[in-house]
C-alpha positions in Angstrom: 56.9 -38.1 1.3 54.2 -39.1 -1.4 55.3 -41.2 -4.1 56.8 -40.5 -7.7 53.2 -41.8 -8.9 51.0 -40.3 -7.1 53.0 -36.5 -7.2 52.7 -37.1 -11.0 49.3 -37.9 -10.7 48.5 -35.1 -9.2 50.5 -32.6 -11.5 48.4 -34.3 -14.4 44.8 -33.2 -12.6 46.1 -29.7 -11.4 47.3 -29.1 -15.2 43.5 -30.5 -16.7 41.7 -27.8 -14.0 43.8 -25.2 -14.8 42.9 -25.4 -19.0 39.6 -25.6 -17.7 40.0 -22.4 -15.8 41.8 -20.7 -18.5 39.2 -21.5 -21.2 36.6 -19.9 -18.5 38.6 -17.3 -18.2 38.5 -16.4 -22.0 34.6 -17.0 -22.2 33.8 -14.6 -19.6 36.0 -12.3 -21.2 34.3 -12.4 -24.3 31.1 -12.0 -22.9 32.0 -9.6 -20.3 33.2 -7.1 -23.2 29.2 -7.2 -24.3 28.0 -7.1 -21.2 29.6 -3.7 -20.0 28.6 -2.0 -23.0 24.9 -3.2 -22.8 25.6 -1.9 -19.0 26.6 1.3 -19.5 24.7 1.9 -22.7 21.7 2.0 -20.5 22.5 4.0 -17.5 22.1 7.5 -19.4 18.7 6.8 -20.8 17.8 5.0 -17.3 18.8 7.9 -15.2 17.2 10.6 -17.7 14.0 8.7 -17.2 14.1 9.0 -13.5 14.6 12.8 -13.5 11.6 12.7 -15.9 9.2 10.9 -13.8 10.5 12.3 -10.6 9.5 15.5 -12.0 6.4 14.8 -13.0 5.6 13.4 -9.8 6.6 16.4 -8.2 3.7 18.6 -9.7 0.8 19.0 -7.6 -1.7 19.3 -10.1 -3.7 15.8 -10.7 -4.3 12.7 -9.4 -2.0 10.3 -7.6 -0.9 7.6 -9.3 -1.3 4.1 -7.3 2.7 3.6 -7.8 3.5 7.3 -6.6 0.8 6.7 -3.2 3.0 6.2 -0.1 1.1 3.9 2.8 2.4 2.7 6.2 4.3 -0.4 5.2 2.8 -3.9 6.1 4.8 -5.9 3.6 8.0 -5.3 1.7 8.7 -7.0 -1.6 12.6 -7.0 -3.1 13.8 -7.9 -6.5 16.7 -10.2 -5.6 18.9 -10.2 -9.0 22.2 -12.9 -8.7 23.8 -14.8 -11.4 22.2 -18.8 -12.7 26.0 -20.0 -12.3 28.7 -19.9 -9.6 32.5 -19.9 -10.2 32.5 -15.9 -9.9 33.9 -15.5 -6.8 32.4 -13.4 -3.8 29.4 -12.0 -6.0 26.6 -14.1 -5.4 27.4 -14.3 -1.3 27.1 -10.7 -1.6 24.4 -9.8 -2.7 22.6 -13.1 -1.1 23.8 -11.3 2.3 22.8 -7.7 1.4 19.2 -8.9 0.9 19.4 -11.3 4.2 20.6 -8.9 6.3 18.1 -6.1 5.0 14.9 -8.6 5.7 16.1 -9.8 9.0 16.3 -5.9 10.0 12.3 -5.4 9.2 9.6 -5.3 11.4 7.1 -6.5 8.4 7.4 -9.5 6.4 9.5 -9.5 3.1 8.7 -10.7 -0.2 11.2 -12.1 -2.4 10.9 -12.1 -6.2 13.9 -14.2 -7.0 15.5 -13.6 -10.4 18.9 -15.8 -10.8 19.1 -19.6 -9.8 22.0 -18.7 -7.0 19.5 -16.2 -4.8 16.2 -18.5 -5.0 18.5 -21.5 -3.6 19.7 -19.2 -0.8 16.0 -17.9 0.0 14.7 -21.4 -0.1 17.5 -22.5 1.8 16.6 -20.2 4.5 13.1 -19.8 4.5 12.5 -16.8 2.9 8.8 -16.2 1.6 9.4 -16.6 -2.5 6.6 -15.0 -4.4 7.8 -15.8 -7.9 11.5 -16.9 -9.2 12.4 -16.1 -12.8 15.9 -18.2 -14.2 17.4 -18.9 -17.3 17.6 -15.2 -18.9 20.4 -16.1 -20.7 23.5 -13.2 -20.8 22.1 -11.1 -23.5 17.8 -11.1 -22.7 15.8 -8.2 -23.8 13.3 -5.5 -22.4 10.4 -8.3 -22.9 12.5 -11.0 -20.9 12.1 -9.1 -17.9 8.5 -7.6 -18.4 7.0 -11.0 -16.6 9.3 -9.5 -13.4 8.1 -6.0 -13.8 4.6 -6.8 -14.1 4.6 -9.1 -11.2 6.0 -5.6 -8.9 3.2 -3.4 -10.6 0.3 -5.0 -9.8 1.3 -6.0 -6.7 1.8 -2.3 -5.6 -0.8 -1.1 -7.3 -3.3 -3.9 -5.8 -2.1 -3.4 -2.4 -0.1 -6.1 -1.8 3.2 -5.0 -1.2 3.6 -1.6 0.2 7.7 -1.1 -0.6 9.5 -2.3 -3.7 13.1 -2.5 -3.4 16.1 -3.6 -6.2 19.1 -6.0 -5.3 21.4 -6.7 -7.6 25.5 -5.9 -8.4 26.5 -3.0 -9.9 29.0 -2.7 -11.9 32.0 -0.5 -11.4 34.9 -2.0 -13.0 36.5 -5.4 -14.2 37.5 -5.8 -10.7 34.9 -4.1 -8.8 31.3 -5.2 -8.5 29.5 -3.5 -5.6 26.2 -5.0 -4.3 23.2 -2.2 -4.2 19.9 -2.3 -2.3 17.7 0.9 -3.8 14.6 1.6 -3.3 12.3 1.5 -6.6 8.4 1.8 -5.3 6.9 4.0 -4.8 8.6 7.0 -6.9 9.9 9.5 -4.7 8.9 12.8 -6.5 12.1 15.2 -7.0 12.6 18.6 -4.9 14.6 21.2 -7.4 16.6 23.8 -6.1 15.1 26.9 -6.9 17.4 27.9 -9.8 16.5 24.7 -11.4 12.9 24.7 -11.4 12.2 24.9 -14.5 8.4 24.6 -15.7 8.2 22.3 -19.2 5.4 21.7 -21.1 3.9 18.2 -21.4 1.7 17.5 -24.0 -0.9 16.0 -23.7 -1.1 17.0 -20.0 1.2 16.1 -17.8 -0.8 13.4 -15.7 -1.3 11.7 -19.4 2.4 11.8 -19.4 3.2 10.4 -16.1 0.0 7.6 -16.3 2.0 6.2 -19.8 5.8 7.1 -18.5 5.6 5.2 -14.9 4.7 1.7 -15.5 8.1 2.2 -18.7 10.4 3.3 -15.3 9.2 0.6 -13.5 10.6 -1.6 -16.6 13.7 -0.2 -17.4 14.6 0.0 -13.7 14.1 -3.4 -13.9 15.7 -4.3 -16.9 18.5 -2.0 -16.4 19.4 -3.1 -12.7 19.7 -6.8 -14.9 22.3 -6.2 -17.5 24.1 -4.4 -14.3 24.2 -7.8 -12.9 25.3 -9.6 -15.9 27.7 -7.4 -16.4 29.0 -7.5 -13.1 28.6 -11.3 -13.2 30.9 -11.9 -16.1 33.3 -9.8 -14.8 33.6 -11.1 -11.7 33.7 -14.6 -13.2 36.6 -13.4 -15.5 38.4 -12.4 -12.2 38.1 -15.6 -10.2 39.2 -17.7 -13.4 42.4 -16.1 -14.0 43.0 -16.3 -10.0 42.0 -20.0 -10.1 44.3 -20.4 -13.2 47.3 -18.5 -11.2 46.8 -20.8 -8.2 47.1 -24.1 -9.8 50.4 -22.6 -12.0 51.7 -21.9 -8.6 50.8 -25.5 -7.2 52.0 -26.7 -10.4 55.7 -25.3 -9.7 55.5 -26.6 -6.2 54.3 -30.3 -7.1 57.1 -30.1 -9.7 59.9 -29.3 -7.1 58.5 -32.0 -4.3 58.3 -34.3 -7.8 61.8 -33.3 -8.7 63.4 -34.1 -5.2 61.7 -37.1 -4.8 63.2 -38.3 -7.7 66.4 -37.3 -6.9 65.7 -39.5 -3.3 64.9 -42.4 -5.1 67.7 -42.7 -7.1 70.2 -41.5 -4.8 68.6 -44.9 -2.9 69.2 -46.8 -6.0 72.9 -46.2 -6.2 73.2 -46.5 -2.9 71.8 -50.1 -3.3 74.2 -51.0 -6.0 77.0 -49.6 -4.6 76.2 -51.7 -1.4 75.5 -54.8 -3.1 79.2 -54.3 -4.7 80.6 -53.8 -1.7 79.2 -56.9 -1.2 79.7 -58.9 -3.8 83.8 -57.8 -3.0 
């Protein structure tokens, strides 16, 4: 059995990690809290735009605009969105897997545009072809943090260079559920109505005007949305994994403290054992 010392020794570490633990907990739940309603502040006005754009792109009038033209696909580019930090559990292995296992099931090459400190170390790790890594976003960035990232995925479609776009990232369901999501995002796949919602709008100036100035803005706030999903997701998850961590060391806490109690009571049962033998002795 370990020593008296050393079991109190190691009560006194477990005890220091676990207030660390518990004052992560308590950040991420204070930033989580933000992060959700940034989250879900942004999915009405991020899905209203995609029926917008998907409608335009349905009309047949006009011409084709270079991020609505489908061609056979040569190279494939995804957004790969994780977290700068670990500590948040199984998130970042997630989506670092969804992404790996979608690239090792293409014929063409893949493009990685790596946005998150956790998924450009994986990619690099493994070989991955990295066309541009964007980190330190911070957990509250704006629309113009993340317009470098959607310009990069605009010109490259639009020059040729990339034929498929897709978006990786975690979605956020709830505190405890964070569920990692591979969509496509390029080109825009126009919308087919049923027939008794096919309604014919108005756009003025013309609709092609409409969809030339609306398309490159999806493109953005796909982008931008699919990021405060992750940070939302990330902080939650991180929340989640520091109250387990801090349950874990409570629970090796009461076990080190009932090994520590009965060594103690060893030791001295030795003790008096000793003096009562060295009475005996001394009788």
């Amino acid at each position: 059995m370990a020593s008296i010392r050393i079991i109190r020794r190691r009560i006194r570490g477990i005890k220091n990690i676990a207030k660390i633990t518990k004052a992560m907990e308590m950040i991420a739940a204070s930033k989580m809290k933000r992060a959700q309603e940034r989250g879900l502040a942004g999915r009405p006005y991020s899905e209203k735009i995609q029926q917008v754009i998907a409608d335009l792109a349905a009309l047949p009038d006009g011409e084709l605009h270079p991020l609505l033209q489908r061609r056979p696909a040569s190279r494939i580019a995804v957004i790969h969105i994780t977290p700068d930090r670990g500590l948040c559990g199984g998130l970042n292995a997630n989506i670092n897997r969804l992404t790996a296992n979608f690239a090792l099931k293409q014929s063409v090459p893949v493009t990685i545009v790596a946005v998150g400190r956790k998924g450009r170390d994986f990619m690099s790790r493994y070989g991955r072809d990295i066309c541009a890594e964007f980190s330190q976003l911070g957990d509250r960035p704006s629309l113009l943090d993340t317009l470098p990232i959607s310009r990069i995925i605009i010109d490259d479609y639009s020059t040729g260079a990339v034929d498929r776009v897709y978006l990786a990232y975690a979605r956020f369901v709830s505190t405890v559920l964070q569920e990692p999501v591979l969509r496509p995002l390029l080109p825009v796949e126009p919308a087919v109505l049923p027939g008794l919602e096919n309604v014919e709008y108005i756009y003025e100036p013309g609709p092609q005007a409409v969809l030339d100035e609306l398309l490159p803005r999806f493109v953005e706030m796909q982008v931008y949305h699919a990021i405060l999903e992750s940070i939302a997701s990330e902080q939650s998850a991180r929340m989640v994994a520091m109250r387990n961590a801090t349950d874990s060391a409570s629970d090796l806490i009461e076990e080190l403290t009932r090994l520590y109690n009965k060594a103690r009571q060893e030791a001295i049962t030795k003790e008096l054992l000793d003096i009562v033998g060295g009475v005996e002795a001394l009788a």
